[in-house]
N, C-alpha and C positions, 0 to 999 in steps of 0.2 A: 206092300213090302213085308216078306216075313222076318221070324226073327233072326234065321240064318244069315239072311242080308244084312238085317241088323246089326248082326255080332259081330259080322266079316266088316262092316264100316267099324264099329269100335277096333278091330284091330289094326288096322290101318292108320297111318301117321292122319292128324288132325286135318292135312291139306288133301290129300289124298281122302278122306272122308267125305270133304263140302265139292270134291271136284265128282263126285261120284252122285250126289245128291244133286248138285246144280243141272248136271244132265237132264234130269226129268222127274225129283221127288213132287209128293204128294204136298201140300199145303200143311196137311198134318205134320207129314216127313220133313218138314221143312222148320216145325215149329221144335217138332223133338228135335230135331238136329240142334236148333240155336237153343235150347232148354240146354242140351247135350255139350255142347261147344261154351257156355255159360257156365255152365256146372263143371265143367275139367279146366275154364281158363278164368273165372272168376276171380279165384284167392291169385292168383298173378295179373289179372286188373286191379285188384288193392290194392298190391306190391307197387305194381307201375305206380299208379296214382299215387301214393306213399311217397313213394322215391318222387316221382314228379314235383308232390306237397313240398319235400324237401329241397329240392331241387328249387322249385320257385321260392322257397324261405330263403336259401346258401345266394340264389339270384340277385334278390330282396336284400339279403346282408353284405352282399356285395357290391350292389348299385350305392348304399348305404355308402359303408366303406370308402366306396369311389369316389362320393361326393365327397366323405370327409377330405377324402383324400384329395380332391379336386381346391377343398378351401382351404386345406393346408398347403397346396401347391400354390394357391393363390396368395396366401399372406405369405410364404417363403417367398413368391415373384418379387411381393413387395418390400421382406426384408432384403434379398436380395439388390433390388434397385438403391435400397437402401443405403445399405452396406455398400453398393459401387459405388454411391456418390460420396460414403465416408471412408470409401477406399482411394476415390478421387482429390476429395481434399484433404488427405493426409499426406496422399503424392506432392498435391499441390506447395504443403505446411512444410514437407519435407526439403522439396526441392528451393526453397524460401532459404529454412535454416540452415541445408547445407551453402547457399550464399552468402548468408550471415555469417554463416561458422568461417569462408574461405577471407572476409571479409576481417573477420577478428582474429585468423589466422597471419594475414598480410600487418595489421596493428601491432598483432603478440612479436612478430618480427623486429618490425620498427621501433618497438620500444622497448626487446632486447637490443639491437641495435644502438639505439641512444645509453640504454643502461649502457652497453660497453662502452660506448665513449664518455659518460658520464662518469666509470669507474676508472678510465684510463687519467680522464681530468683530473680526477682526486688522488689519482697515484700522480700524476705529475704535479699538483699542488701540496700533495704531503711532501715531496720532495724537497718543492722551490721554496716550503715550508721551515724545513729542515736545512738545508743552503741560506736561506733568511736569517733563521734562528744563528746559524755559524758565523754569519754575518754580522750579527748586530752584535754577537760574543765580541768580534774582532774589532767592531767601531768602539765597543765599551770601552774595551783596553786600548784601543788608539787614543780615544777619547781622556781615558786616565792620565795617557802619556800626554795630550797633546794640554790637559789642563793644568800639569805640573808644571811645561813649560811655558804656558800663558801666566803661571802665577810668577813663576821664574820673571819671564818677560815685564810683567804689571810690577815687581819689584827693581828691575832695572831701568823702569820707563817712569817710575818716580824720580828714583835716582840719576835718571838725566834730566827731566824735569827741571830738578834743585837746579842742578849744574844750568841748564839753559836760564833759570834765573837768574843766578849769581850773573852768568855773560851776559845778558840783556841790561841787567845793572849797570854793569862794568861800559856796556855797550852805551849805553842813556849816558855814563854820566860822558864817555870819553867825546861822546855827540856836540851835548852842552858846552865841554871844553874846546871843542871842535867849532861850534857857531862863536862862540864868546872869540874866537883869535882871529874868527874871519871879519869883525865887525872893523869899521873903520877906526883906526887910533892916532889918537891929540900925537902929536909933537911927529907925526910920519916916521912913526914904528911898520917895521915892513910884516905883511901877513906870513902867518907859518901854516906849511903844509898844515891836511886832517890825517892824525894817525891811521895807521893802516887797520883793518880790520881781519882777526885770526882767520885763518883758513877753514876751520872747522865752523865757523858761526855764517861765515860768507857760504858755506855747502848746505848749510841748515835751512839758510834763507832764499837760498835760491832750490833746492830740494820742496820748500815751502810752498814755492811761488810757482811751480811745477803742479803740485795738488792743487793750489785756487785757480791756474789757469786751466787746467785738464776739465777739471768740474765745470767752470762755466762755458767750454766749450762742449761739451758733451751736454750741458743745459740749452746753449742757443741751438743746437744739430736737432735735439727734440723738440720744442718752443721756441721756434726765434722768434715769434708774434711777440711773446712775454718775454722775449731777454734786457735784461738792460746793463751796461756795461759794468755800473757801480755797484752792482750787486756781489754779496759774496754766497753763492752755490754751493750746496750739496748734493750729493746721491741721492740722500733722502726726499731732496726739495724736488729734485725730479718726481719722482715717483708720487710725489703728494700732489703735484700741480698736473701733473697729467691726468687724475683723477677730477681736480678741482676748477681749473682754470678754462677748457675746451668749454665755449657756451652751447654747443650742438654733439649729439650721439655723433656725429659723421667728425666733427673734428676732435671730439674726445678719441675715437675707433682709431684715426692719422694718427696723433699725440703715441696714442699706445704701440700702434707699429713701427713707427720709426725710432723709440723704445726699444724694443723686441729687434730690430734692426741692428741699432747702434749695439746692443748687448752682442749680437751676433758678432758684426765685424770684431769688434773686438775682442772676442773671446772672455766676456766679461765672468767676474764669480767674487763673491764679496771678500773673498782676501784681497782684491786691490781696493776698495771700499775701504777695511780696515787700516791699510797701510797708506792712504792719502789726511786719513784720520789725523794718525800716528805723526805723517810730516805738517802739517797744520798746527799739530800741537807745539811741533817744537822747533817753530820758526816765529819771528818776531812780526806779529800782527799791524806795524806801522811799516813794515816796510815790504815793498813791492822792485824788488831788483830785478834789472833786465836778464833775460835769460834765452841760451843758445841749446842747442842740442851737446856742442862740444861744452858750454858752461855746465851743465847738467851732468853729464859722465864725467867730467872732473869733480865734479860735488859727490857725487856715488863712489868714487875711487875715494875721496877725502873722509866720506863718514866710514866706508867699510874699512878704510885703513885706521879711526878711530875705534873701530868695534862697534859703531851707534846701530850698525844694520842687525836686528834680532827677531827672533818671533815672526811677528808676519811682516815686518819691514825689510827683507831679506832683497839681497842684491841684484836677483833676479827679479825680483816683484818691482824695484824698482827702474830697473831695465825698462820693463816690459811696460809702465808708465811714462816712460821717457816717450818710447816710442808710438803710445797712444795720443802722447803731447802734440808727438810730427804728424801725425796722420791727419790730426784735427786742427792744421793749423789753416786760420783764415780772419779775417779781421774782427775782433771782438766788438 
């Protein structure tokens, strides 16, 4: 091959060279050729390879990379998992407390609730407070009035006191004068009537004998096991022996209801107490006169026409004993 053919391959694109050679160069032509082909693409096998070197480095820093990247994928999977489950039981914590919360919500209710009617209570107890206080102002001053007129009374219940002694005197001796005339006499001297007895003393004593019988009726209706006829009764002795007397809880319990009973029907309250007192004291204690419903109202007509009904002795009070007398009447 000469060198015209030679020159005419160098001018020729690089492909168009080796296709012109592969035809049928020499062995020689074939070695210049790859000398030739080596020599114009050598410094761009560097480059390649270069770029390649680099290339498998950027490969190499990228597998790198990936793996980081791979175990930081892998501990976020497991922060992740993590984080579900403490995003689960926060649901879980949450869904709890707002139960709780709905739970001290329905309380916080209830005991606004109660506070209102606990505040409503104390406005209606400062009230009945206030009406209380007004009240016991107006018992004070009743109480004022009612104790002037009890001292009033305690000075006029002496003062008839005197007076029922003086009569009871007067009474005893005109008695003794009274047995002394009925005795038989020597030479049949004829017997003289017994003087008559004032109106006012004969109302005392049968007013009297109206408190001793009322009480022991009103004692055998609660005890008739303990009554016994010759006794003289009180109110008090009620109330003490019904405590006292019953040897069993079950007939002490009886004792105390038909108590509670008897107070009922009668509409009982201790101003008749006081004023049975009051006729007790001032009636003459030996003597026991028979008495009626009509003797009785004429005895209350006789002292109030005296003036003796005062205080708690009062004409209705005694009324209203009379008629306690009838209700209870039954064999002593």
């Amino acid at each position: 091959m000469g060198e015209d053919h030679l020159r005419l391959i160098e001018t020729r694109r690089p492909t168009t060279a080796i296709l012109s050679l592969v035809q049928g160069p020499t062995s020689f032509e074939r070695e210049q050729i790859n000398e030739l082909i080596i020599s114009q693409h050598g410094d761009e096998i560097e480059s390649l390879k270069e770029k390649i070197e680099e290339k498998n480095e950027e490969i190499s820093r990228l597998h790198k990379a990936m793996k980081e990247l791979e175990d930081k994928n892998k501990r976020l999977d497991i922060a992740l998992k993590t984080r579900i489950e403490e995003i689960t039981k926060l649901k879980s914590r949450i869904s709890k407390l707002e139960t709780e919360k709905k739970g001290l919500e329905d309380k916080l209710r209830n005991v606004e609730g109660k506070l209102d009617r606990v505040e409503r209570e104390v406005e209606e107890l400062d009230k009945a407070k206030l009406a209380q206080e007004e009240e016991n102002i107006n018992l004070r001053e009743h109480l004022e009035i009612v104790s002037g007129e009890m001292e009033s009374v305690k000075q006029d219940l002496e003062k008839t006191r005197s007076e029922n002694q003086m009569l009871k005197r007067e009474v005893k001796d005109l008695q003794d004068t009274h047995q002394k005339l009925l005795l038989p006499v020597k030479e049949g001297r004829p017997m003289l009537a017994p003087p008559p007895i004032s109106p006012d003393l004969q109302a005392s004593l049968r007013l009297g004998e109206l408190s001793r019988q009322l009480q022991a009726k009103m004692y055998a209706y609660v005890l008739p096991q303990s009554y016994t006829p010759i006794a003289n009764y009180k109110v008090k002795t009620i109330r003490r022996d019904v405590e006292r007397l019953p040897k069993t809880e079950e007939e002490k319990q009886t004792a105390r209801q038909k108590w509670e009973e008897l107070q009922k029907k009668l509409s009982w309250n201790d101003m008749y107490e006081e004023a049975m007192k009051l006729l007790q004291e001032n009636r003459n204690v030996d003597a026991h006169p028979r008495i009626t419903v009509k003797l009785l109202q004429e005895a209350a007509e006789v002292m109030e026409t005296k003036g003796n009904l005062k205080g708690w002795l009062t004409r209705e009070c005694v009324d209203v004993l009379i008629d306690m007398w009838k209700q209870l009447q039954f064999p002593e």
